[in-house]
C-alpha positions in Angstrom: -80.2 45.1 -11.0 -83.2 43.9 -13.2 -86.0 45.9 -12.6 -88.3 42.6 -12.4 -87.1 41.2 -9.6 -88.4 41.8 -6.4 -86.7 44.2 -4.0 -83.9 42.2 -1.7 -84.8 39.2 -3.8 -80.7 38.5 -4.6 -79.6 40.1 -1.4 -81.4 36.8 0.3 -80.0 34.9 -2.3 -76.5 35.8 -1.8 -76.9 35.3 1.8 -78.0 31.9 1.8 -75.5 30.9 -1.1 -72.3 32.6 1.4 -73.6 29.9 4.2 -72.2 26.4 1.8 -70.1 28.2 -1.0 -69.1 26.8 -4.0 -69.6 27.6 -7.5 -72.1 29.8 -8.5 -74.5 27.8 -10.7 -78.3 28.5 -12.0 -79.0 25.0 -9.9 -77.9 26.0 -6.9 -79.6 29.7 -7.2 -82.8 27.7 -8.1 -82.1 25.6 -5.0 -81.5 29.0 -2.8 -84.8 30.1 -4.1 -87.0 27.2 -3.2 -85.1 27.4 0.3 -86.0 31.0 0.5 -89.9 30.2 -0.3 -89.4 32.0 -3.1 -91.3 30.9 -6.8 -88.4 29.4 -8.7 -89.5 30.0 -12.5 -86.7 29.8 -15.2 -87.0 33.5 -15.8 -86.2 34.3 -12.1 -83.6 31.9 -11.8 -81.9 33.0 -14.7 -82.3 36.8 -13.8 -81.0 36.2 -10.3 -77.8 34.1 -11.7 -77.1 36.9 -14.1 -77.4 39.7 -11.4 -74.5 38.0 -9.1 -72.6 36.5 -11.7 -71.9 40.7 -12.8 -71.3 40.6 -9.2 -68.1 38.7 -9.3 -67.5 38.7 -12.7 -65.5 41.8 -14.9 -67.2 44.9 -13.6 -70.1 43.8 -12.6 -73.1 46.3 -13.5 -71.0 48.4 -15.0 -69.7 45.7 -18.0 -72.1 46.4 -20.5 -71.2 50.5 -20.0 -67.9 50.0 -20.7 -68.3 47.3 -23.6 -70.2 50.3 -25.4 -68.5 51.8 -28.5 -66.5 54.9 -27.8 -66.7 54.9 -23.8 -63.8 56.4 -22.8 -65.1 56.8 -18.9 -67.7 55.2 -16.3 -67.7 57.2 -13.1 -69.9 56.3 -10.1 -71.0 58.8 -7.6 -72.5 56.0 -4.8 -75.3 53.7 -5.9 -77.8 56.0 -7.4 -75.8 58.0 -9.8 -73.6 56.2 -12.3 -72.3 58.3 -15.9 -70.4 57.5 -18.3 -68.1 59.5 -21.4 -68.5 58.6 -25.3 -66.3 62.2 -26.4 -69.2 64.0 -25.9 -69.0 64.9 -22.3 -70.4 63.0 -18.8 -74.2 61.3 -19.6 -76.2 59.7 -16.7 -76.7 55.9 -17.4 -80.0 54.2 -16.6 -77.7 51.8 -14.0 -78.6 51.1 -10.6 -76.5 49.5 -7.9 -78.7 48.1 -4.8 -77.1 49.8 -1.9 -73.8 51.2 -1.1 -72.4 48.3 -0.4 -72.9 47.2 -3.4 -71.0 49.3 -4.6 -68.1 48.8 -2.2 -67.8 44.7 -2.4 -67.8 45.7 -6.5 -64.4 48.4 -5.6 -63.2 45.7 -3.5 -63.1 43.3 -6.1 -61.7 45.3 -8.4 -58.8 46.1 -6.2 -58.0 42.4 -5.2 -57.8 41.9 -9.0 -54.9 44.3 -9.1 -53.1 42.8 -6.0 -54.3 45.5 -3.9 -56.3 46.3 -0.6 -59.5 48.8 -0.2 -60.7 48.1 3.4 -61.4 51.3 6.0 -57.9 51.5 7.0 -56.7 51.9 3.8 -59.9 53.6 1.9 -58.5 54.3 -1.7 -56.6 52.6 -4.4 -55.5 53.7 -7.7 -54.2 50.9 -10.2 -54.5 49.2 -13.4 -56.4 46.1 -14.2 -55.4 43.6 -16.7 -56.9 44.5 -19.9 -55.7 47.9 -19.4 -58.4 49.9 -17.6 -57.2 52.5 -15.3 -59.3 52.1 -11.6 -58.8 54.8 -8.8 -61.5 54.0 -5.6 -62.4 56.1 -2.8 -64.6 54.3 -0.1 -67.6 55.8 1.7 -67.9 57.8 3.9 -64.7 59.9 2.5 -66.4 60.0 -0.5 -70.0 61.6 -1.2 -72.5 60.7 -1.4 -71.7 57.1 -1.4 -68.4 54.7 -2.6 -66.9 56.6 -6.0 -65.3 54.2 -8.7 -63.6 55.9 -11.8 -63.0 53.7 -14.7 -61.0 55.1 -17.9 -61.3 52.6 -20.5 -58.1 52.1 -23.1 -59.7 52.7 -26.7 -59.5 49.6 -28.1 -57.6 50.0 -31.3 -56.3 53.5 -30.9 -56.7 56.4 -32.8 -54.4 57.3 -35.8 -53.9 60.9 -36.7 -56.1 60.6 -39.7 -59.0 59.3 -37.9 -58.8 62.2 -35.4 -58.8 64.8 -38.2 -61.8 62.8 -39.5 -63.2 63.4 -36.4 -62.7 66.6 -36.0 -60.5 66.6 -33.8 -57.5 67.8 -35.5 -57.1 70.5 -37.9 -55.7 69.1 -41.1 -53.1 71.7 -41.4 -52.5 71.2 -37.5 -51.9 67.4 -38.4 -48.8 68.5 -40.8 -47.4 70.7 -38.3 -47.3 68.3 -35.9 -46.0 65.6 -38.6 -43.1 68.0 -39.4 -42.5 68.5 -35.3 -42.1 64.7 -35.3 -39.6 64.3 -38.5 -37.2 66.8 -37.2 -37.1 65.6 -33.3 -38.1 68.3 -31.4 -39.3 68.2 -28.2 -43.0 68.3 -27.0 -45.1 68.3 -24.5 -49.7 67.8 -24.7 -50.8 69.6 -22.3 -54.9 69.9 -21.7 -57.2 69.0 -18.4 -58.7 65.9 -17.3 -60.4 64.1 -20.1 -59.6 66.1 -23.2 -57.7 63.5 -25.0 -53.7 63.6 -24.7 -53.1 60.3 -24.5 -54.7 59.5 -26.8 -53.0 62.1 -29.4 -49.8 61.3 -27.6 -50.3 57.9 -29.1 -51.5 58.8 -32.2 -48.0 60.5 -32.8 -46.3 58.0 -31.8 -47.6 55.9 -34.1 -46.4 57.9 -36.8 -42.3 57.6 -35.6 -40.5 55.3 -38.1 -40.2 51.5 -37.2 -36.3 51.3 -35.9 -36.9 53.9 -33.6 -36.9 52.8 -29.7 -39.6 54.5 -27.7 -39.0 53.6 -24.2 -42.5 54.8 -22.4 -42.4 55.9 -18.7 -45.8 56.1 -16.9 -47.6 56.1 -13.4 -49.7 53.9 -14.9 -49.9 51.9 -18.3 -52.3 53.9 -20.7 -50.6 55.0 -23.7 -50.5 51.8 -26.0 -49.0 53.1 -29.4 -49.5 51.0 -32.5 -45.4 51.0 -32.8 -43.4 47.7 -32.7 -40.6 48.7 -30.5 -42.5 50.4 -27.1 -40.8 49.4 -23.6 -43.1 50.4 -21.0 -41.7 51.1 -17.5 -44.8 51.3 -15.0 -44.5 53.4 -11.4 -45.1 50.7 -9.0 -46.9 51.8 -5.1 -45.5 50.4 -2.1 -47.0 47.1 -0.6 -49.1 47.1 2.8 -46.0 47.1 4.7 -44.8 50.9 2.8 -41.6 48.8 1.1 -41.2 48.2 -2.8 -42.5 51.8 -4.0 -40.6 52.6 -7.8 -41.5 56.2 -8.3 -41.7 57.7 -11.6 -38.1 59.7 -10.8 -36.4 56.9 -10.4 -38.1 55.2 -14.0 -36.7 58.2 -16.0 -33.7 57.8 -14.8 -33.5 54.2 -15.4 -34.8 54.9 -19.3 -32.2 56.7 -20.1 -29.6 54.0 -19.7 -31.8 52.1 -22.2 -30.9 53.5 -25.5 -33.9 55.4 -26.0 -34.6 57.1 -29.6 -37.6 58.7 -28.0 -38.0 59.6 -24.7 -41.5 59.4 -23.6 -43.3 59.9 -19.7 -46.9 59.6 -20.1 -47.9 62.1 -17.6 -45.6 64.5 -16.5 -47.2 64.9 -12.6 -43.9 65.9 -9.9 -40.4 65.4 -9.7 -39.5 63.2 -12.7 -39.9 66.9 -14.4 -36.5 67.7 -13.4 -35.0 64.3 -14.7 -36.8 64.7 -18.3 -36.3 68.2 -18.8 -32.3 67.3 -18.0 -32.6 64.7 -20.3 -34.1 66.9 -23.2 -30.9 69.3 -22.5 -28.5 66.5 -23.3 -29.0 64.8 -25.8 -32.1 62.6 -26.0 -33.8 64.6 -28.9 -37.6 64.2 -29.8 -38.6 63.1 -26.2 -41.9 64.0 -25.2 -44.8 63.8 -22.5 -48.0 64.9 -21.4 -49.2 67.5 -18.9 -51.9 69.0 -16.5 -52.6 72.7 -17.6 -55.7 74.8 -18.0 -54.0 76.0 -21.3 -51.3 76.1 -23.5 -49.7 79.7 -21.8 -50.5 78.0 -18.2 -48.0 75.6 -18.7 -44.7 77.5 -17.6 -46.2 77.9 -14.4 -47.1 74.0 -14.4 -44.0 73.3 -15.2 -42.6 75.8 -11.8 -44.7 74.5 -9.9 -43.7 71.2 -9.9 -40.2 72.1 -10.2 -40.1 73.7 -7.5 -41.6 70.8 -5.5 -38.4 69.2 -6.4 -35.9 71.1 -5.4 -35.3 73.1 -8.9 -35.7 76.9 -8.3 -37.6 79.2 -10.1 -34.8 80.9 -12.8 -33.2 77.0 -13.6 -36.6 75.8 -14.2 -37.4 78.2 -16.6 -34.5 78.3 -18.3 -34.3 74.2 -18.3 -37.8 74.5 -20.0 -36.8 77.4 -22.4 -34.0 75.2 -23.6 -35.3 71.7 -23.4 -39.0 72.2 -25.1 -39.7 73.0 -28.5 -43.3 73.0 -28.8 -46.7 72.5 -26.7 -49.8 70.7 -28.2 -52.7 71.9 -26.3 -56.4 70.3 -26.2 -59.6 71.2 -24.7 -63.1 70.3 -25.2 -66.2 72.8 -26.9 -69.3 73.6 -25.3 -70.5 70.3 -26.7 -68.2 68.4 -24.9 -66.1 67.5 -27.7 -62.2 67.4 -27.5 -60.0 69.2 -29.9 -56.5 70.4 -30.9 -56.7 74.1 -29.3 -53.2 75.6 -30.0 -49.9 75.0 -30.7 -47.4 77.0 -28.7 -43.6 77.5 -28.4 -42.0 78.7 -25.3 -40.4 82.0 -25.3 -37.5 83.0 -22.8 -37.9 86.6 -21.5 -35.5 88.8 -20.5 -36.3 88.4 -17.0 -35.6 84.7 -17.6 -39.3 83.3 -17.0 -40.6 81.4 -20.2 -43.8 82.8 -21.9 -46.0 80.8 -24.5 -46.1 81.7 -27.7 -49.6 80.9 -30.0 -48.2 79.8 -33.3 -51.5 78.3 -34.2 -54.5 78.4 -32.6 -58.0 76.1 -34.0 -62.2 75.9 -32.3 -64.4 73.5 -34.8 -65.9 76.8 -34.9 -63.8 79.4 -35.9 -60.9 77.2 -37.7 -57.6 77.6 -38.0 -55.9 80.5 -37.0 -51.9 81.6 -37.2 -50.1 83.0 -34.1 -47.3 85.3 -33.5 -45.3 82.4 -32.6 -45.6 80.4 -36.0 -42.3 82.2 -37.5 -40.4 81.0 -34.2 -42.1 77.5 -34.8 -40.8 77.3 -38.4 -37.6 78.7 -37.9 -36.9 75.8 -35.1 -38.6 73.1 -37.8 -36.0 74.7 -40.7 -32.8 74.2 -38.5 -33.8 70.9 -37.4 -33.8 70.3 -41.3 -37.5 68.9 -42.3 -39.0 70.5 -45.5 -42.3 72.4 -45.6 
């Protein structure tokens, strides 16, 4: 809210417009004014029209934030405390909602946009809006200390792999690695925590597959948008207020595979579709590929138990359906700074207990560089039967 205007100046404003509706015009705000005994100068009129047309318009307060170059994230902690991400880590923004509920009819909106409900009795949503924005919700008072909105923004554009290693996000030598990994099909997975970029590598790679290729792209929800001509999305769908119509990510795997996919791909790799892709991997569909949870690259066997395990896969068939069925892990974090990076580059190593182990073949900081692992050999030696050239 503008700073200039008086305090509960709009609230009255709103009320009295809610009593006849119609359109929201600067006449009839001017009109609400005068009613309202208020002074009714251009510059007040004007501010007040602006104020609630954010308020039913886009995202409100928060349009601007996310119409800034490089926002990849606006979060809002009640009405007080809104941040958002440019890369560089969470920055408090000089926005101010009015009141909680301001924040609440803004959630609300957002949710009836994507065809869904956020009332008490059902308190949280998770969906995707139009142009792409991924919006999860969680209503006061579950959430503290007030209604918490999350907003992750799809980078308009995208990233190609040259511009993150003009970044600094990707080692140059990493970038051929990874080119090579592509060329001769072998499975991957980006693994990394919330925020650190793998979608947005994910699609960066993508990018780079050859134009007759069919990528056929499983997700929860539609983020990853790679600049590749032939993309078929398949998007997990919740189940309406009555609990019917739920499509489940499982099920979308399954159904991609009688597609005639050349790639493979599940956007975030999150419970028991796991089973379903890593069988895929071990018969047949080559080059598939996904992202994943995991604190770091050697984390990601466990990851990968864990929510195998959920599904009904035990422990020894998960490893060894992993051992067999991924070739490689791209891991990224972020500095001290806040800035995301390429970390590592792992291969998975079957023990002879069975249980898979990660292997470092390259490891990189913006600080340090690039460093080779013990797993690089095992790396090339997969690369070299698949057939690509150094």
């Amino acid at each position: 809210m503008s700073a200039d205007l008086p305090l509960g100046l709009v609230e009255q404003v709103r009320e009295h417009l809610a009593r006849e509706p119609g359109d929201l015009t600067p006449h009839r705000v001017a009109r609400a004014l005068r009613d309202t005994g208020r002074p009714v100068g251009d510059a007040t009129v004007l501010a007040v029209h602006e104020v609630l047309r954010r308020d039913v318009v886009g995202a409100g307060p928060l349009e601007p934030l996310l119409a800034l170059p490089g926002v990849t994230d606006v979060v809002v902690n009640g009405p007080d405390q809104v941040h958002l991400d440019r890369g560089r880590g969470l920055e408090r923004s000089d926005v101010r909602f009015a009141d909680d509920a301001a924040v609440r009819r803004l959630a609300q909106r957002l949710a009836s946009l994507g065809g869904r409900r956020l009332d008490d009795a059902s308190p949280y949503v998770d969906l995707r809006l139009s142009d792409g924005t991924r919006f999860h919700a969680v209503l006061a008072p579950l959430a503290r200390p007030g209604t918490a909105i999350s907003l992750r923004v799809p980078r308009r554009g995208g990233f190609d792999l040259d511009a993150l290693v003009a970044a600094g996000a990707l080692d140059p030598a990493v970038a051929q690695l990874l080119d090579r990994v592509l060329a001769a099909r072998l499975a991957f997975l980006v693994s990394g925590g919330t925020g650190t970029g793998k979608t947005t590598l994910l699609a960066a790679l993508l990018a780079r597959l050859p134009t007759d290729q069919r990528l056929v792209v499983v997700e929860d929800a539609s983020e990853l948008r790679p600049d590749h001509p032939h993309v078929v999305g398949l998007e997990a769908r919740p189940a309406n207020a009555e609990g019917a119509g739920a499509v489940d990510l499982r099920t979308l795997v399954r159904q991609a595979l009688r597609m005639r996919p050349d790639r493979l791909v599940v956007g975030e790799v999150r419970g028991a579709e796991v089973v379903d892709l890593l069988a895929a991997l071990n018969t047949g569909h080559e080059g598939g590929c996904g992202t994943l949870h995991a604190n770091s690259a050697r984390d990601v066997p466990a990851r990968v138990e864990a929510l195998a395990l959920a599904a009904g896969l035990g422990r020894e068939a998960a490893h060894s359906q992993l051992a067999s069925a991924v070739d490689a892990v791209v891991h990224l974090a972020r500095d001290r700074s806040g800035r995301r990076h390429v970390a590592q580059v792992a291969v998975p190593v079957q023990r002879p207990d069975g249980l898979v182990s990660m292997e470092v073949a390259v490891a990189s900081t913006p600080a340090t560089g690039l460093r080779e692992g013990p797993g690089l050999d095992r790396l090339l030696d997969r690369l070299d039967l698949a057939g690509t050239d150094e």
